[in-house]
N, C-alpha and C positions, 0 to 999 in steps of 0.2 A: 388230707384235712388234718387239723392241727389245735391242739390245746390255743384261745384266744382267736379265731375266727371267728365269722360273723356266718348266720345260716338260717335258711328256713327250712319246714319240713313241706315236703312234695304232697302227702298223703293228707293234709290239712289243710291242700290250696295255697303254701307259702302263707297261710295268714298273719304272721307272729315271727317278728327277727328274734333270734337267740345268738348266743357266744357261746362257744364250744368251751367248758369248762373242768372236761376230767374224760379220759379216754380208758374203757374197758374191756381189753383182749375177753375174746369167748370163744367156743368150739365154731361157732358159722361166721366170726369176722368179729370186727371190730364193735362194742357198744358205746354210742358217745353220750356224754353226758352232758345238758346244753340249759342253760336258764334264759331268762326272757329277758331283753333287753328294756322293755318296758313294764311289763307286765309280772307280776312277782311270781312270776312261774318254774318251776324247775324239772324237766321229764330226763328222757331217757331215746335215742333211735337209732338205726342202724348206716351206716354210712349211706347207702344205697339211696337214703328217706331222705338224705342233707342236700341242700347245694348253698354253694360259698358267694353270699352278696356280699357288697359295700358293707363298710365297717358303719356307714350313715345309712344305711337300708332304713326306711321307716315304713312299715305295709300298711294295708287302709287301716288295721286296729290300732297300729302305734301311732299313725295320724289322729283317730280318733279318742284314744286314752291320752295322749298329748294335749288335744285341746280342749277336754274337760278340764283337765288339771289348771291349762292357761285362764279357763274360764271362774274356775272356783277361786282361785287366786284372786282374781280381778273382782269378782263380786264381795271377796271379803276389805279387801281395800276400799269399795268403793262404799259398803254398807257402814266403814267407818267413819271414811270421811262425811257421807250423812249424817250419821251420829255426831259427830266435830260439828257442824253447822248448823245442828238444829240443838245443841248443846249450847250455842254461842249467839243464835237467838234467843233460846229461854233464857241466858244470863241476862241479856242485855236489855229485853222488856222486866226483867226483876230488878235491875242494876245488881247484880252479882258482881263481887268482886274477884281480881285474878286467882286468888290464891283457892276460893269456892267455885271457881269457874275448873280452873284443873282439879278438883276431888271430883267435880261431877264428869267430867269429862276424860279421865284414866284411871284406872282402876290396875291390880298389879296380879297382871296372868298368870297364870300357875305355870310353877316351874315344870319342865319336862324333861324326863329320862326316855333316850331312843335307845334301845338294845338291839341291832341288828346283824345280823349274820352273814350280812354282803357291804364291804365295805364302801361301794360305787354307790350302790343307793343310798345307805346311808350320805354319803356327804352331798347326796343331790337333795335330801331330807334336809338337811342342813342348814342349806342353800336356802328352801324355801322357809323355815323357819325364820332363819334371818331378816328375808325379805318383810314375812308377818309382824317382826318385832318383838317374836316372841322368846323366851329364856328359855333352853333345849340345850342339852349335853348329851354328847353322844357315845357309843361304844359299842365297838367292831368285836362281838361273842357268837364264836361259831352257836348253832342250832343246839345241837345236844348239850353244850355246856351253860347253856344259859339256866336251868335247871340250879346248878350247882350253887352259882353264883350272882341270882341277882335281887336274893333279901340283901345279900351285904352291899349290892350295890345300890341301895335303895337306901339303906343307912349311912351310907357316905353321902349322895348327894341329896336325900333329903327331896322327892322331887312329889310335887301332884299328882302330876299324871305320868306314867308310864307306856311307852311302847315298845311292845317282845314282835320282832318282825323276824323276817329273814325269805327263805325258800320254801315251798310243799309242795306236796304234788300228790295224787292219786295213780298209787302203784297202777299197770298197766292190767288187766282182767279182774280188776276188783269189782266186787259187786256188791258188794257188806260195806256202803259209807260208811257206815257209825262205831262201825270196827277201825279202833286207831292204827293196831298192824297194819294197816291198806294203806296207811299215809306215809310219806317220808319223813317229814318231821313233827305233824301234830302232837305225838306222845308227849314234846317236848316245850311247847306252848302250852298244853295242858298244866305239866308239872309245873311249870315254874307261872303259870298263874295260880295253884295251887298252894304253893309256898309262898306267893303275896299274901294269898287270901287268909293264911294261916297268924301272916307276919301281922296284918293290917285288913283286919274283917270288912273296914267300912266302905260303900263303894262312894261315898262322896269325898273321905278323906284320899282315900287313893284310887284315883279313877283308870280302868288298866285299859287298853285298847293290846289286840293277841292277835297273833296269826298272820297268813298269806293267803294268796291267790290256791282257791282249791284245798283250803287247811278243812278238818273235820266242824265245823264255828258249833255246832252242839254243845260238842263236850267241852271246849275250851268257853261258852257262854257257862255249861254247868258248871265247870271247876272255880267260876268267881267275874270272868270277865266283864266291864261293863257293854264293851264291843268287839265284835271279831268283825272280819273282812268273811264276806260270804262265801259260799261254794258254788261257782255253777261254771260251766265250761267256756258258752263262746269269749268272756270277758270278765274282766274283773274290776267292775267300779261300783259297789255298792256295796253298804257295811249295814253289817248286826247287828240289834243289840235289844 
């Protein structure tokens, strides 16, 4: 097995395809380090736990987190063009004219800042933003540096809304969730909504969305957040706030 393979864990039922993305010499063998190809996950397992699918592996949860995502997409296209249509009957029983027809009918969405720490999901974020229409700029900051650097990059682009994403995971024999040591990257979704909140107190002016799949959302909701992505094990589709 090898840095960029595709794999599921044995001991989990294969439920969840990963990529093999850092490989760690230890006294009893190899530890690999593996994120989730759907699922904003990132663990840790022993070669013995892997086996090597298709680089297209999708198991029943990446079937099924796949087509939420198709489905949410599709309901928000479809809830607009409702709004288009019943925007353009009410003009038309008022005689509204074009130029009052488009104020009532587009409004100008808040720009968004994506800070992500996996560069692949990010531009699948992208992707989907595009598709919505909506104004998103993005930038590839590993986990730990986003802390550092992202009041100043909030002051450059000037954005609305904000998302601090990337990888976490709940270290293996933890049992203290609320304890951020346990996590792999939460300390760091913390801090740097922290340092928003510091920058820009208000949560309407700057609206934050923080975290991943299995992040601590407590403390990153205390630190300022308006939303985190929750904590619970078999899947990760639903958000805090």
């Amino acid at each position: 097995m090898k840095i960029g393979d595709t794999v599921v864990r044995k001991s989990y039922g294969m439920d969840i395809a990963f990529k093999i993305i850092d490989v760690k010499p230890k006294e009893n063998g190899d530890e690999f380090i593996i994120k989730g190809l759907n699922l904003r996950l990132i663990a840790d397992a022993p070669e013995e736990d892997l086996e090597i699918v298709s680089d297209h592996c999708n198991t029943n949860k990446d079937i099924v987190f796949n087509k939420k995502i198709d489905k949410a997409i599709k309901k928000i296209l479809a809830s607009r063009n409702d709004m288009f249509r019943g925007d353009s009957d009410r003009s038309s029983k008022h005689h509204k004219n074009n130029f009052e027809t488009k104020e009532l009918t587009f409004g100008r969405p808040g720009r968004i800042l994506h800070i992500d720490g996996d560069e692949e999901y990010l531009d699948a974020c992208l992707t989907v933003y595009k598709q919505l229409g909506l104004d998103a700029v993005g930038k590839v900051i590993e986990e730990s540096r986003q802390p550092l650097i992202v009041v100043d990059l909030v002051k450059d682009v000037k954005p609305d809304i904000i998302v601090l994403t990337g990888h976490d995971g709940i270290l293996k024999e933890a049992s203290d969730y609320g304890n951020l040591e346990n996590y792999r990257n939460s300390k760091y979704f913390v801090k740097s909504v922290a340092a928003l909140r510091n920058f820009q107190a208000s949560y309407d002016e700057l609206v934050i969305f923080a975290g991943a799949c299995q992040s601590c959302y407590e403390k990153i909701l205390d630190a300022g957040a308006n939303y985190t992505k929750v904590r619970f094990f078999p899947n990760c589709f639903q958000v805090q706030n």
